[in-house]
N, C-alpha and C positions, 0 to 999 in steps of 0.2 A: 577207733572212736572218732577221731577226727574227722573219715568222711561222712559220718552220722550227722555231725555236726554241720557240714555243709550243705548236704542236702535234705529240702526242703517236702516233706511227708504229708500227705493225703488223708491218707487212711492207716490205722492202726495195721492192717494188714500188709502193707506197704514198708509200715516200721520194721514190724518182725520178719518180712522178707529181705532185709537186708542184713539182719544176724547171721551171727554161727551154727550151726545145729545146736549145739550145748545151750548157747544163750536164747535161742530163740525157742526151747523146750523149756527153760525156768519162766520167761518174760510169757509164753500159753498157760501157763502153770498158774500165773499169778494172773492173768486176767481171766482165766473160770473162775476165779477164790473173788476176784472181785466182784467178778456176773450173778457169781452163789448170794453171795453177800446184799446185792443191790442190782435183784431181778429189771427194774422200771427206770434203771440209771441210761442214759445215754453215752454211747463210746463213742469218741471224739479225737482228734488231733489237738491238741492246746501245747504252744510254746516248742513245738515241733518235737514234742511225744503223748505217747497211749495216754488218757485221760478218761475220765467219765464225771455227767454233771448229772445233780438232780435235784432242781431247779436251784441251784446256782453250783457251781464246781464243787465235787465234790474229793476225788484224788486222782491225783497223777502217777505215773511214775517213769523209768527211762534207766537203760541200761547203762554203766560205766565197767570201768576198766576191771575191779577186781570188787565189786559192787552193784545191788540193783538200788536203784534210788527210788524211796516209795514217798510220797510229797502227799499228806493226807490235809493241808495246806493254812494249820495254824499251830501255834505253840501249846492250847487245850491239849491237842490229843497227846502231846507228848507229857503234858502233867498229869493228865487221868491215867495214864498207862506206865508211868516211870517206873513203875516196878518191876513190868513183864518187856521195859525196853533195855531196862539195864544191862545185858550184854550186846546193845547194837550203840553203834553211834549216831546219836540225831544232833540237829541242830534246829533251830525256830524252821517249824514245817516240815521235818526232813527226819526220813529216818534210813539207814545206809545196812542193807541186809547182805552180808559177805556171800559174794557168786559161790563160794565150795562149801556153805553150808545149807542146809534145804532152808525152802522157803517157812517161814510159821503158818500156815495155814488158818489156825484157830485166831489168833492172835490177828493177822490183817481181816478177818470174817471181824470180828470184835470193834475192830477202829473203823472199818468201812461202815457198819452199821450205825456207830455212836455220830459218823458223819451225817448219816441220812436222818437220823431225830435230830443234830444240830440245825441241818437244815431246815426242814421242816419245822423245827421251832422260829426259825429265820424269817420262813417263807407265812405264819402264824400269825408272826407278830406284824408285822408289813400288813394285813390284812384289817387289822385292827387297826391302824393309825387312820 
């Protein structure tokens, strides 16, 4: 992880060309469920990992050691969803999905989407002022 850390990334394609096979098949895995989720999102580089914005950032995420870190990037979605996060560990914006368990699918489709009407409520209101 470390040289992950050092070096500086372009392109998401770029990120996951510097994985393992193993982790760079979970980290594809989770950015189709993202693609699925938020067809009109833009994939992007931000804070020198995989992201997507749509019209303002909508989630990150980035591989650790025994860990995929998915940054949906406020404490909301961890209070709407406390229920179905209760076996991961999150923290304010963070939620830490164990590499040797599959990814939830239904569940990140669910929070990416509640992101893209938060947005849009964001982007609504702005509009109005």
């Amino acid at each position: 992880m470390t040289e992950m850390i050092s070096r500086k990334f372009k392109t998401v394609d770029e990120y996951l060309s510097a994985l393992s096979r193993d982790k760079r098949k979970i980290l594809k895995d989770l950015r189709q469920i993202i693609k699925q989720a938020a067809p009109d999102a833009e994939e992007l580089i931000s804070y020198n990992m995989p992201a997507y914005k749509y019209h303002s950032m909508l989630v990150y995420y980035a591989v650790h050691t025994e860990h995929i870190g998915f940054y949906p990037g406020n404490n909301v979605v961890n209070q709407v969803f406390k229920d179905e996060l209760k076996e991961y560990k999150t923290s304010k914006g963070t939620v830490q999905f164990p590499i040797n368990k599959s990814i939830p699918k239904n569940l990140i489709i669910k929070i990416v989407k509640f992101r893209v009407k938060e947005n849009l409520g964001k982007e609504k209101a702005k509009r109005k002022k």
